[in-house]
PASEBA-1860 file (N, C-alpha, C; in nm, 3 decimals):
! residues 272
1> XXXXXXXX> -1.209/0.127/-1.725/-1.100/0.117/-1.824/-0.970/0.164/-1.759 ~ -0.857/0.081/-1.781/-0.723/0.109/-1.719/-0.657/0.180/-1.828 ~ -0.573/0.287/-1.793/-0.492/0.346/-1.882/-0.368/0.278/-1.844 ~ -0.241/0.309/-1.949/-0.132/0.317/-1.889/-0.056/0.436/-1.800 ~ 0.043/0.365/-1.755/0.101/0.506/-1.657/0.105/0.579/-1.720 ~ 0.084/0.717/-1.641/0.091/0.862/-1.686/0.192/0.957/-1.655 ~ 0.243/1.014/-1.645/0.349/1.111/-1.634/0.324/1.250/-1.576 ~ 0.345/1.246/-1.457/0.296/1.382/-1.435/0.429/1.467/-1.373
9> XXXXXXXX> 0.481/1.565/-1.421/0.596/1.653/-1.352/0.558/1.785/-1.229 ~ 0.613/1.768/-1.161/0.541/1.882/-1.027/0.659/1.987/-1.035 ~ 0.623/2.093/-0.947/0.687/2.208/-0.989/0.852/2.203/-0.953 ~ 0.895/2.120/-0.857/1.051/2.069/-0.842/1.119/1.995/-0.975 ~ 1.039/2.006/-1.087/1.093/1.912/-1.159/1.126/1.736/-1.180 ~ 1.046/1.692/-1.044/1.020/1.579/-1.026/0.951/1.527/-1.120 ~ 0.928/1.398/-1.198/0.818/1.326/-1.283/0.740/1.214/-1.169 ~ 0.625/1.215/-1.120/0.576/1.114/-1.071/0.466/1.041/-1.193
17> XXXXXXXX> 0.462/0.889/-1.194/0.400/0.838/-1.252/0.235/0.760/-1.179 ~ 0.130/0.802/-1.223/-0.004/0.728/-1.211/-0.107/0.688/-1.297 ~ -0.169/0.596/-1.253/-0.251/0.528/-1.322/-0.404/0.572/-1.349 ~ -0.459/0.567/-1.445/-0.605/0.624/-1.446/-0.685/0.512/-1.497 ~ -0.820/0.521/-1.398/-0.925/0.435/-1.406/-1.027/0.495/-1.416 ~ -1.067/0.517/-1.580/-1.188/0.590/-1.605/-1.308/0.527/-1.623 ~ -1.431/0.568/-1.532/-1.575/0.517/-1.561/-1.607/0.524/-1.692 ~ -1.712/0.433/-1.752/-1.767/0.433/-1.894/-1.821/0.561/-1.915
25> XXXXXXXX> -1.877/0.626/-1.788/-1.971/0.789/-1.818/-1.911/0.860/-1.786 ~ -1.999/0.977/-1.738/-1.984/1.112/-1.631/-1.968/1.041/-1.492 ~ -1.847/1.108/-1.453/-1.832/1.055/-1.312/-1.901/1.108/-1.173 ~ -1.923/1.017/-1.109/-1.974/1.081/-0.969/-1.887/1.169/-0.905 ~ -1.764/1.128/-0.853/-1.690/1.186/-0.827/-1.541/1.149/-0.861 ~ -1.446/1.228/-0.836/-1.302/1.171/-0.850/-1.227/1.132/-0.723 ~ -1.145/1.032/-0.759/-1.075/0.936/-0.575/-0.923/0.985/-0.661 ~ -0.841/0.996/-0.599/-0.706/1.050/-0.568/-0.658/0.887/-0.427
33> XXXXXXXX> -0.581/0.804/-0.542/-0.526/0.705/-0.407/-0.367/0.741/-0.383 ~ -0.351/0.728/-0.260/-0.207/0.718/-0.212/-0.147/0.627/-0.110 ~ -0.044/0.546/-0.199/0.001/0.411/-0.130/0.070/0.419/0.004 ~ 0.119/0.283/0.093/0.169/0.282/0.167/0.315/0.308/0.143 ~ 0.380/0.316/0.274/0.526/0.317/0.244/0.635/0.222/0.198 ~ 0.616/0.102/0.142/0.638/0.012/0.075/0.563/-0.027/-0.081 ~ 0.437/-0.029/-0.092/0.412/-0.043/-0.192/0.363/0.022/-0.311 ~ 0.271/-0.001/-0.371/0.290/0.145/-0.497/0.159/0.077/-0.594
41> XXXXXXXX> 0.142/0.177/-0.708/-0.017/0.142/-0.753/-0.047/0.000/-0.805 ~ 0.030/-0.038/-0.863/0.048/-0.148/-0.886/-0.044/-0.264/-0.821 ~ -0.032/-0.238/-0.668/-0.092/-0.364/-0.589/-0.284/-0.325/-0.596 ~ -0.286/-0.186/-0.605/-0.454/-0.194/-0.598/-0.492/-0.179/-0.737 ~ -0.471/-0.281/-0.819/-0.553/-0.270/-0.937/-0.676/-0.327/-0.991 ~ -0.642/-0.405/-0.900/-0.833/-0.433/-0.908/-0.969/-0.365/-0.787 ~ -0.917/-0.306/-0.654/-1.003/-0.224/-0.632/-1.066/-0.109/-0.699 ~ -0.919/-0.062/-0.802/-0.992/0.042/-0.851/-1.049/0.050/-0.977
49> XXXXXXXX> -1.016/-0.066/-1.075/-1.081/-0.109/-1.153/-1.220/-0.091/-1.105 ~ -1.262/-0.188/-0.990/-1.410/-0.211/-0.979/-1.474/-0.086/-0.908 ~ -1.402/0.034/-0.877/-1.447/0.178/-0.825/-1.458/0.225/-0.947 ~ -1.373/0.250/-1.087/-1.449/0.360/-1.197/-1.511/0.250/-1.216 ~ -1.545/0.114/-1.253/-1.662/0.067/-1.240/-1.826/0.087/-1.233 ~ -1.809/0.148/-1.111/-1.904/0.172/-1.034/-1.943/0.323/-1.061 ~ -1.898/0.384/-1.129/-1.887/0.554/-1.176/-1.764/0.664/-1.139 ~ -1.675/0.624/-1.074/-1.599/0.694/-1.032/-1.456/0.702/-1.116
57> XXXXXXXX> -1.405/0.854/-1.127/-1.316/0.857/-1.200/-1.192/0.819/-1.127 ~ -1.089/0.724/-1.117/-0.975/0.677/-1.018/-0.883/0.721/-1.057 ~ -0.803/0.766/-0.961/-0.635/0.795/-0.999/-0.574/0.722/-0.882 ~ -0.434/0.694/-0.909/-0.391/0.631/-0.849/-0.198/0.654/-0.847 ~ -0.145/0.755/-0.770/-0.020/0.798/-0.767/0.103/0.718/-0.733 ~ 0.187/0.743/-0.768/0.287/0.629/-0.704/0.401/0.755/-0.697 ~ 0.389/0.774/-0.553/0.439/0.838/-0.476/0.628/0.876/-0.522 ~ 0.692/0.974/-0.537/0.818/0.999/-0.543/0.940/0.899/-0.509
65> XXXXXXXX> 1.061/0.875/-0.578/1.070/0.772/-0.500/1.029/0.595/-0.520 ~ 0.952/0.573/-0.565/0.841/0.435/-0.524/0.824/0.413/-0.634 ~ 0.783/0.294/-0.663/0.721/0.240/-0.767/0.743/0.206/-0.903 ~ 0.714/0.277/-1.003/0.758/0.321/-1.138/0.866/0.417/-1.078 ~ 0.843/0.531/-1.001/0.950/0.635/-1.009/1.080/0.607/-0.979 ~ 1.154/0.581/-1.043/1.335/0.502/-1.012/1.429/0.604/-0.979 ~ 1.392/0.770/-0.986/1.484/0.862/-0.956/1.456/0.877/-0.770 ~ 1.561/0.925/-0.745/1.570/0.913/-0.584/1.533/0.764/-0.514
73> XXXXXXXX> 1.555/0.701/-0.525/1.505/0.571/-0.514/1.440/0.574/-0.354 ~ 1.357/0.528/-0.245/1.345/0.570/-0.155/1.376/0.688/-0.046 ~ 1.346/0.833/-0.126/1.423/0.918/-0.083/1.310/1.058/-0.088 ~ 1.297/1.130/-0.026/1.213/1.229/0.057/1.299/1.333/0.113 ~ 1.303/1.453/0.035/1.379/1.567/0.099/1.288/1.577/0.252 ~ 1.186/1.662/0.181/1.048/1.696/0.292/0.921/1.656/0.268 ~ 0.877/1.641/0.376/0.705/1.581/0.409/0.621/1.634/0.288 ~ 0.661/1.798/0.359/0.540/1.879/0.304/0.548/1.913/0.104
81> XXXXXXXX> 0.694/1.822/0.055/0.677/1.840/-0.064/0.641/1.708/-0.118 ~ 0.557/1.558/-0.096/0.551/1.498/-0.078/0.376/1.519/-0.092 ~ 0.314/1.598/-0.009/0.193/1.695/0.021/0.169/1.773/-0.111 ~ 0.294/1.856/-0.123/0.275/1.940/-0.243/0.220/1.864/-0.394 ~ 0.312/1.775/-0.412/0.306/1.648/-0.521/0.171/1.583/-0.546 ~ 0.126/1.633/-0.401/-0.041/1.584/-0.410/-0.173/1.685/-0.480 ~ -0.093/1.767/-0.409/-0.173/1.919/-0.440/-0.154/1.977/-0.562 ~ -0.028/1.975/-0.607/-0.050/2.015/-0.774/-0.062/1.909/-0.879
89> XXXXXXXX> -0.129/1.790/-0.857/-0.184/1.676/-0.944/-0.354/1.691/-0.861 ~ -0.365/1.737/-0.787/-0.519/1.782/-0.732/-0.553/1.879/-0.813 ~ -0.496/1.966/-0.817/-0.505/2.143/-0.901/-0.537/2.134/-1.005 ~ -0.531/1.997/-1.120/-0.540/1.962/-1.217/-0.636/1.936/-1.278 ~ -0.711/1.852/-1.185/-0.831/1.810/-1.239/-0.949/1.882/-1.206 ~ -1.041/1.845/-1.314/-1.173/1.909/-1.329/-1.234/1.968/-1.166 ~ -1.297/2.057/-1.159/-1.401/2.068/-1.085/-1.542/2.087/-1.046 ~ -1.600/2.028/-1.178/-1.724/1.963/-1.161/-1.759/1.899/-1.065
97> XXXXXXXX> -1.662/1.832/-1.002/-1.724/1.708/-0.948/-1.623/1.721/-0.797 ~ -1.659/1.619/-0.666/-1.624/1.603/-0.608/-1.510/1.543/-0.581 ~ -1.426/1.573/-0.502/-1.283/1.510/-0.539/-1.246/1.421/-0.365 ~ -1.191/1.254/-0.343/-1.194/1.193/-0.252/-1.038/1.192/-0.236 ~ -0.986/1.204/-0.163/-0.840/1.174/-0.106/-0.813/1.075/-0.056 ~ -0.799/0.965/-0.072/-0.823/0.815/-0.056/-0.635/0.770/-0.032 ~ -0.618/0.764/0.174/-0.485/0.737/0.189/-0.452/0.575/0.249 ~ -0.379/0.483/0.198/-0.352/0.343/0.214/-0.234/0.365/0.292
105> XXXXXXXX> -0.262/0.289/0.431/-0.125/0.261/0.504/-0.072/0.357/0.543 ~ 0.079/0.418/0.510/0.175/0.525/0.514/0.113/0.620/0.464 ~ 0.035/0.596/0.320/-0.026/0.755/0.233/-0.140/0.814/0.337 ~ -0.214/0.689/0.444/-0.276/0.766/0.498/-0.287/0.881/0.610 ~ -0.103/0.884/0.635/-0.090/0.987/0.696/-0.028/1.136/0.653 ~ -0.034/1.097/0.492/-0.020/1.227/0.363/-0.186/1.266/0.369 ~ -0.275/1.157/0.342/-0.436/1.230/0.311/-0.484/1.305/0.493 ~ -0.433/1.230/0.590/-0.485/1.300/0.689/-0.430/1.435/0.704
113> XXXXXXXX> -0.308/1.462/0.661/-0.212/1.563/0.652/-0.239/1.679/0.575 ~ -0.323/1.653/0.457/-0.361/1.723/0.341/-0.456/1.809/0.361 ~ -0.509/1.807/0.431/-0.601/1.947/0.452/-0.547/2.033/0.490 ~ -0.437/2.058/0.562/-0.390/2.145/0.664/-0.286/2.263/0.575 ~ -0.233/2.173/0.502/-0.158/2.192/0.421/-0.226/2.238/0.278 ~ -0.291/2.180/0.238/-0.413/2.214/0.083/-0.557/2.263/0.167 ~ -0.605/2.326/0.214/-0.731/2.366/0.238/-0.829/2.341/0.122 ~ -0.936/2.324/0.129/-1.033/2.341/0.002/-1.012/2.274/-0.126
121> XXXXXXXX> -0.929/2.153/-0.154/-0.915/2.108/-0.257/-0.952/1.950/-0.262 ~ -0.997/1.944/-0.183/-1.076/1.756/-0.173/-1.171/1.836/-0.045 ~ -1.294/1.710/-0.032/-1.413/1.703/-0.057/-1.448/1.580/0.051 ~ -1.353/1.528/0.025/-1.396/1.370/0.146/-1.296/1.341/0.175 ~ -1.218/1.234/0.247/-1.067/1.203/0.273/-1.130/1.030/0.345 ~ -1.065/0.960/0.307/-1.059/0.787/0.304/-0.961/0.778/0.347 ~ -0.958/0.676/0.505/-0.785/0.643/0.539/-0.843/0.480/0.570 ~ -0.751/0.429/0.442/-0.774/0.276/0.458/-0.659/0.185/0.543
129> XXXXXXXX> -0.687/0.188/0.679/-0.612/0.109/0.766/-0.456/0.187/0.755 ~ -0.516/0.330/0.795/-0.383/0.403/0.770/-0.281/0.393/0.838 ~ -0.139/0.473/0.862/0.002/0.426/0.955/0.016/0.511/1.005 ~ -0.128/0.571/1.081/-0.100/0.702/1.196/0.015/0.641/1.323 ~ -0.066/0.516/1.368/-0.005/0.482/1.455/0.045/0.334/1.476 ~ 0.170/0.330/1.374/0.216/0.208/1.374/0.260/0.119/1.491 ~ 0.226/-0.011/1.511/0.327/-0.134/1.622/0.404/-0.146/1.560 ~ 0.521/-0.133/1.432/0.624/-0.181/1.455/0.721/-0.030/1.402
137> XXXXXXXX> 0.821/0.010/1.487/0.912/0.075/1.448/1.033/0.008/1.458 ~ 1.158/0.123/1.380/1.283/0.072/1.441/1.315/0.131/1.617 ~ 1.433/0.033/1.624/1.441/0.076/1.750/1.499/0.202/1.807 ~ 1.518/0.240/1.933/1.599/0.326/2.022/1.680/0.368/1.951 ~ 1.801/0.281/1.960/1.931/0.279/1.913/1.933/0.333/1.734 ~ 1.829/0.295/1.710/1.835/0.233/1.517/1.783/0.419/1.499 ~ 1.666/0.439/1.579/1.668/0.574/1.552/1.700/0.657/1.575 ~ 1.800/0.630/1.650/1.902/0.734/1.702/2.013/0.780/1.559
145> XXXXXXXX> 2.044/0.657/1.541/2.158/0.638/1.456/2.076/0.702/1.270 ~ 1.942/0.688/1.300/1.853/0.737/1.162/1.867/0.875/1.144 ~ 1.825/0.976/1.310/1.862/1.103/1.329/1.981/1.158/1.304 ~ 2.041/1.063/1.325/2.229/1.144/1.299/2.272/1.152/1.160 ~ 2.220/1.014/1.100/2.269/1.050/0.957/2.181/1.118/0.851 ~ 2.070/1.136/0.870/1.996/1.253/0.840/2.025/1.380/0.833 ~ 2.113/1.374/0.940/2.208/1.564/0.920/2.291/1.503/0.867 ~ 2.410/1.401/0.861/2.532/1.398/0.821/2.571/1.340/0.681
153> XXXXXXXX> 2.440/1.259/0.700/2.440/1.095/0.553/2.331/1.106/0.503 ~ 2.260/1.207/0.488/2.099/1.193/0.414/2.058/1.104/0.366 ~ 2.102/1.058/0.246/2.093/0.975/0.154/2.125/0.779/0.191 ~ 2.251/0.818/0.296/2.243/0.684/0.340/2.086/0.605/0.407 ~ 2.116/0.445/0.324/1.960/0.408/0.315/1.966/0.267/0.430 ~ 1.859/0.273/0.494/1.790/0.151/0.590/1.676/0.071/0.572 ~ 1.676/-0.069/0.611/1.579/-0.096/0.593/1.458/-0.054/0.660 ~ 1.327/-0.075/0.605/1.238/-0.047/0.614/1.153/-0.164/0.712
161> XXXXXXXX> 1.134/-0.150/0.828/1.094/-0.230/0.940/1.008/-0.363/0.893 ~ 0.963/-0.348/0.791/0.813/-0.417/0.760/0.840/-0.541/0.613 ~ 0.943/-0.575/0.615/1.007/-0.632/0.515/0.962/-0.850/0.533 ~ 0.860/-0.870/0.592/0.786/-0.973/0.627/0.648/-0.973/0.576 ~ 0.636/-1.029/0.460/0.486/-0.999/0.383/0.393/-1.076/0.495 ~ 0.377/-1.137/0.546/0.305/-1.218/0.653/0.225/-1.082/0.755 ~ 0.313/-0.974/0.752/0.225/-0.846/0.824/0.143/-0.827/0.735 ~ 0.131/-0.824/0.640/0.012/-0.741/0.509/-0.069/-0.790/0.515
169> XXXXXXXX> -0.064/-0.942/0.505/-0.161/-1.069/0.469/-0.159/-1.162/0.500 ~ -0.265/-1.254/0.541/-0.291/-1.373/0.595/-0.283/-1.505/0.445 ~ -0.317/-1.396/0.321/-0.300/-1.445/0.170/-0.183/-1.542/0.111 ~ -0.155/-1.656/0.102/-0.036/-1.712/0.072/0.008/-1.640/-0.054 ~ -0.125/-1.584/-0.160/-0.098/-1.570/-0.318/-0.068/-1.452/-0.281 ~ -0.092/-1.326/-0.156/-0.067/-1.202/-0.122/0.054/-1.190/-0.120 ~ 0.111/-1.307/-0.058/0.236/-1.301/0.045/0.350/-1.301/-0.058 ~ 0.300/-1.439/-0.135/0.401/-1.449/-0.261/0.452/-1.290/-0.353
177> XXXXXXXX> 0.321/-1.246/-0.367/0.339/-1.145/-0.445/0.421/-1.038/-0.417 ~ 0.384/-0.998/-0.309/0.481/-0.943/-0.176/0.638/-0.964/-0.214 ~ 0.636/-1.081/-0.159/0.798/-1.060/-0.144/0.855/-1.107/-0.312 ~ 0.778/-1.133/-0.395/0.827/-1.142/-0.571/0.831/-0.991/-0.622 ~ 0.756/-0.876/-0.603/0.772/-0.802/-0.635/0.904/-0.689/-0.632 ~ 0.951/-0.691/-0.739/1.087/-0.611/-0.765/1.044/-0.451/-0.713 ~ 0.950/-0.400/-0.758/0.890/-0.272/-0.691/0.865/-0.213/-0.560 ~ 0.875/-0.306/-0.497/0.856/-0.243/-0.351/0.955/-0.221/-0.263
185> XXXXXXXX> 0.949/-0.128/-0.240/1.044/-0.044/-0.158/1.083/-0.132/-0.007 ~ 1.175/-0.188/-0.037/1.261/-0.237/0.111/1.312/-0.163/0.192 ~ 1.386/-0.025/0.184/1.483/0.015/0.197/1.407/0.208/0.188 ~ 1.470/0.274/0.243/1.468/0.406/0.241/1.542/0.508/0.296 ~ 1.593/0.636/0.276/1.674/0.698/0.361/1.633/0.740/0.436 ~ 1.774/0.823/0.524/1.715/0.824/0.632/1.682/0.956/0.624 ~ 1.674/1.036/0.591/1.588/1.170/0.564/1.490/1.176/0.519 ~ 1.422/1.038/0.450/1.309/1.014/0.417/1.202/0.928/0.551
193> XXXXXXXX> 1.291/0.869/0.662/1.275/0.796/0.766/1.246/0.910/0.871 ~ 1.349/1.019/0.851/1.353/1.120/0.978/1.219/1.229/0.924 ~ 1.182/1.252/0.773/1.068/1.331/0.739/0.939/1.231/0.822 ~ 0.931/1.120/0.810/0.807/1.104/0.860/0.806/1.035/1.006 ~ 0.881/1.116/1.027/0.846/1.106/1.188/0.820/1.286/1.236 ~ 0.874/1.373/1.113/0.833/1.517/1.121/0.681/1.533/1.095 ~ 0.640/1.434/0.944/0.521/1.450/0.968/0.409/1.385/1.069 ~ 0.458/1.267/1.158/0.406/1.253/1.260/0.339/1.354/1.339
201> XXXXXXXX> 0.465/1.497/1.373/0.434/1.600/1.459/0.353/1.684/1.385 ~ 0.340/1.705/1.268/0.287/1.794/1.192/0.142/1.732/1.191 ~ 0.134/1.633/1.190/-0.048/1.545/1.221/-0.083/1.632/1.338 ~ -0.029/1.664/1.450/-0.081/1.655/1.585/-0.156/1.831/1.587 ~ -0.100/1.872/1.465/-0.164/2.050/1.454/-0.270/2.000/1.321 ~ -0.232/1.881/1.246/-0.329/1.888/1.142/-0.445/1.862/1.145 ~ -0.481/1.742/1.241/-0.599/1.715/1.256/-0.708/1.773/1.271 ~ -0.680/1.894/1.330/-0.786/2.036/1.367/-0.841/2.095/1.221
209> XXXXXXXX> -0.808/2.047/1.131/-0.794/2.105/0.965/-0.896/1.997/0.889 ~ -0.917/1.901/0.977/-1.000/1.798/0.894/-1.142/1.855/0.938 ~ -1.176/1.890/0.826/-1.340/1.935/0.784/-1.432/1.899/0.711 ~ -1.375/1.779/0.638/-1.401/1.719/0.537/-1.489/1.574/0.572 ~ -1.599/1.501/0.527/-1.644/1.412/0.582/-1.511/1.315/0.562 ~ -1.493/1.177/0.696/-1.377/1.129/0.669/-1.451/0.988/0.686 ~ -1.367/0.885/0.602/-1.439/0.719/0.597/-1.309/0.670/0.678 ~ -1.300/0.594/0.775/-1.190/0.478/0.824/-1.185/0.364/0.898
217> XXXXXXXX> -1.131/0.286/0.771/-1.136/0.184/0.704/-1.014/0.048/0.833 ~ -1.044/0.003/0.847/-0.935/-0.057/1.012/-1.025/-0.225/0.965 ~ -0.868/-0.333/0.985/-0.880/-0.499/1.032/-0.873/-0.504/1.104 ~ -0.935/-0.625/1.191/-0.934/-0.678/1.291/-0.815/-0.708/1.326 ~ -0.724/-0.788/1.243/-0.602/-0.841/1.260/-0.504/-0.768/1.226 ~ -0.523/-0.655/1.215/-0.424/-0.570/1.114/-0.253/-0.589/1.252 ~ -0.153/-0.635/1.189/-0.063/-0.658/1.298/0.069/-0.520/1.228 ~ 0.045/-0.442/1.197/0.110/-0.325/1.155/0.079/-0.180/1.198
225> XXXXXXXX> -0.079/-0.148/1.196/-0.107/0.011/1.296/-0.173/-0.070/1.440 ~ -0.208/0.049/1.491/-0.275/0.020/1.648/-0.430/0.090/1.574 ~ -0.510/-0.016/1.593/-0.696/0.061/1.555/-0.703/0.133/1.677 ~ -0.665/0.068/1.772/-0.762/0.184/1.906/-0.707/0.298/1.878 ~ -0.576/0.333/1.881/-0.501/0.493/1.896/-0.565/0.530/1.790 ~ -0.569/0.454/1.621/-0.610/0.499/1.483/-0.768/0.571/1.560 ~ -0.831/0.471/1.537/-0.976/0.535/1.589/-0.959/0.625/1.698 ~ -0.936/0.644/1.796/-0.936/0.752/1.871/-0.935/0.880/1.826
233> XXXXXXXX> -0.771/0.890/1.767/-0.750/1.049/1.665/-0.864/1.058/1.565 ~ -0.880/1.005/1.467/-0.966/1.028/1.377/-1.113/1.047/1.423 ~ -1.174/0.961/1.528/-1.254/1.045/1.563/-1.275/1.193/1.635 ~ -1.171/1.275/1.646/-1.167/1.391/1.687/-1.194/1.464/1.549 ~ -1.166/1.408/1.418/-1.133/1.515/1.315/-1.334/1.569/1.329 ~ -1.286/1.711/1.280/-1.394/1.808/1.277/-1.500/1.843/1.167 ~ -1.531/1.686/1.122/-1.649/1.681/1.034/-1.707/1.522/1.105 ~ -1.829/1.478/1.025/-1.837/1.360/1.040/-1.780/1.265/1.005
241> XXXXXXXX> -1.763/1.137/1.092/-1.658/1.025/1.058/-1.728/0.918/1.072 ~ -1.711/0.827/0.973/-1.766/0.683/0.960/-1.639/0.586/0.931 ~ -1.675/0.467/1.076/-1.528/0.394/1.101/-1.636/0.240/1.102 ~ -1.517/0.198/0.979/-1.565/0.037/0.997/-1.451/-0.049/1.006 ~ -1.456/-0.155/1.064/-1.368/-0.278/1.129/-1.440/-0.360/1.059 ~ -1.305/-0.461/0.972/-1.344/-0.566/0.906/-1.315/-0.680/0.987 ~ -1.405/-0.780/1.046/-1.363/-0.896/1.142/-1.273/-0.987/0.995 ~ -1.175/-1.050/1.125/-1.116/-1.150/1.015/-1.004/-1.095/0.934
249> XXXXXXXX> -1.027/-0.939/0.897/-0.921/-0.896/0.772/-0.775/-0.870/0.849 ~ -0.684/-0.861/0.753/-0.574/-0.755/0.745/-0.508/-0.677/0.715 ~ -0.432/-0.590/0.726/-0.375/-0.468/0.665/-0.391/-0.415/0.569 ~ -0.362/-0.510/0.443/-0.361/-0.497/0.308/-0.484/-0.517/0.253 ~ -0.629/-0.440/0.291/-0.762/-0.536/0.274/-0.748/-0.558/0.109 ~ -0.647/-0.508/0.012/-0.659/-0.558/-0.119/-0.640/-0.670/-0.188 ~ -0.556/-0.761/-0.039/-0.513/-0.854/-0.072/-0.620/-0.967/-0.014 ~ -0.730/-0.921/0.067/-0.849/-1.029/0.147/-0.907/-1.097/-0.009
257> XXXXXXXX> -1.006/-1.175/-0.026/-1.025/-1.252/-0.095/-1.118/-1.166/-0.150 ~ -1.141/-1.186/-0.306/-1.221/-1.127/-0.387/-1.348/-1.097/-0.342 ~ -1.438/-1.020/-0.348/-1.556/-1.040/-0.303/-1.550/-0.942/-0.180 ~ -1.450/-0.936/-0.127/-1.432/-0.844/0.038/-1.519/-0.706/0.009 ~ -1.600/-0.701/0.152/-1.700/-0.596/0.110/-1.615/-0.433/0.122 ~ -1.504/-0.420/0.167/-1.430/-0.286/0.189/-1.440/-0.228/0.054 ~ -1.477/-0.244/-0.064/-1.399/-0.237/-0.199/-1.645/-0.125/-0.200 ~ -1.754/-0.212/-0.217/-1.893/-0.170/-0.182/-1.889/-0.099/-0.064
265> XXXXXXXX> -1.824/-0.087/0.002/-1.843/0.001/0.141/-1.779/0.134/0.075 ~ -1.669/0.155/0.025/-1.589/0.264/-0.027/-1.712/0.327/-0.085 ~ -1.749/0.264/-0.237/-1.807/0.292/-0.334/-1.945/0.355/-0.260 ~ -2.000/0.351/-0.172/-2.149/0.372/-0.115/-2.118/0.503/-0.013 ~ -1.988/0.494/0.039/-1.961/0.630/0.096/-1.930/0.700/0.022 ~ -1.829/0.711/-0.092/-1.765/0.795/-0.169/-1.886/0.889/-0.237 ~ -1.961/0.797/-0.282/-2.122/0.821/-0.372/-2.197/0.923/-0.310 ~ -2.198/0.890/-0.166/-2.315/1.000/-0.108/-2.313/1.134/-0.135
END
């Protein structure tokens, strides 16, 4: 069952809005999703439909900034409050049950991030074809000029490298949707550009913090992260890790054709 958006305010006084997908019962466990840096809950609504489905209680955030949230419009003081936003909508819910940190794209370098930062408050951590280590940045020059106005122009906004739905998806009906959607973030500042290249560095101490069993989730074709570098790091994290490669897929596996087994693969790890 889909709710409507929810309203949740964090301790900055921020309102972030998410979606809840409650199982018919008692849940197995609870998934916590967090989108890429362009898109927002909106696009996974039928994976997670068919996850509380399956017993699981879903949430699904739409990140500061993004999505529903129209205040700051692409805009990120700091990483780690970004992290925080995660952690006190974590703090919230029940603890009966197991709780999954489930990061898409860009979010998956907030869920890899999140232990280090939240100790002890999730249970498993999911990075679905995350943006540890992206192929496309801006350039030399472009980030040079990102760094400077970050001290001087915060707020002044750039585009966002990835503004070609054809990277997400091989999907024509993906693609369409893509670039029809009024919601997705084109554009971002550059203090929101220069934070996550801070939390880049802040990964390189975090990873030692992952203790948590971790699932990652990588296409074959994915033409947006690098799988080898992805897989490499993640297999260092310091619990067990289970890494699957979808032949054929790409980036956006929400957008592969109905039926795509990433959606039963989740559900069978999350479960254990």
């Amino acid at each position: 069952m889909v709710d409507a958006l929810h309203p949740f305010t964090v301790s900055d006084g921020y309102t972030v809005q998410y979606r809840h997908f409650e199982p018919a019962g008692e849940p197995t466990a609870r998934v916590v999703f967090l989108h890429g840096i362009q898109s927002h809950g909106g696009w996974y609504t039928r994976s997670c439909a068919e996850i509380a489905a399956a017993g699981f209680d879903v949430f699904f955030m739409d990140r500061r900034g993004c999505g529903r949230n129209q205040d700051a419009r692409g805009d990120a003081r700091r990483f780690r409050r970004l992290l925080d936003d995660v952690g006190e909508f974590v703090k919230t819910l029940p603890t009966d049950k197991p709780v999954v940190l489930a990061g898409i794209s860009w979010g998956g370098k907030l869920a890899a991030a999140f232990p280090y930062r939240h100790p002890g408050l999730v249970q498993k951590v999911a990075l679905l074809c995350p943006g540890l280590f992206p192929k496309i940045t801006p350039s030399f020059l472009q980030r040079l000029w990102i760094g400077r106005c970050a001290l001087r122009n915060p707020t002044k906004m750039f585009p966002i490298p990835l503004n070609d739905p054809e990277l997400f998806t091989a999907s024509p009906e993906g693609q369409a949707m893509i670039r029809d959607d009024p919601l997705v973030l084109r554009e971002a500042t550059a203090r929101m550009l220069f934070q996550s290249v801070g939390l880049d560095i802040y990964l390189k101490r975090a990873w030692k913090h992952v203790k948590v069993p971790t699932l990652l989730m990588l296409a074959e074709h994915d033409r947006i992260i690098d799988n080898a570098k992805t897989r490499t790091f993640v297999e260092k994290f310091r619990a067990p890790t289970t890494v699957i490669e979808y032949p054929e897929a790409h980036h956006t596996l929400e957008l592969e054709d109905p039926g795509h087994p990433f959606v039963g693969d989740f559900i069978a790890w999350a479960g254990k």
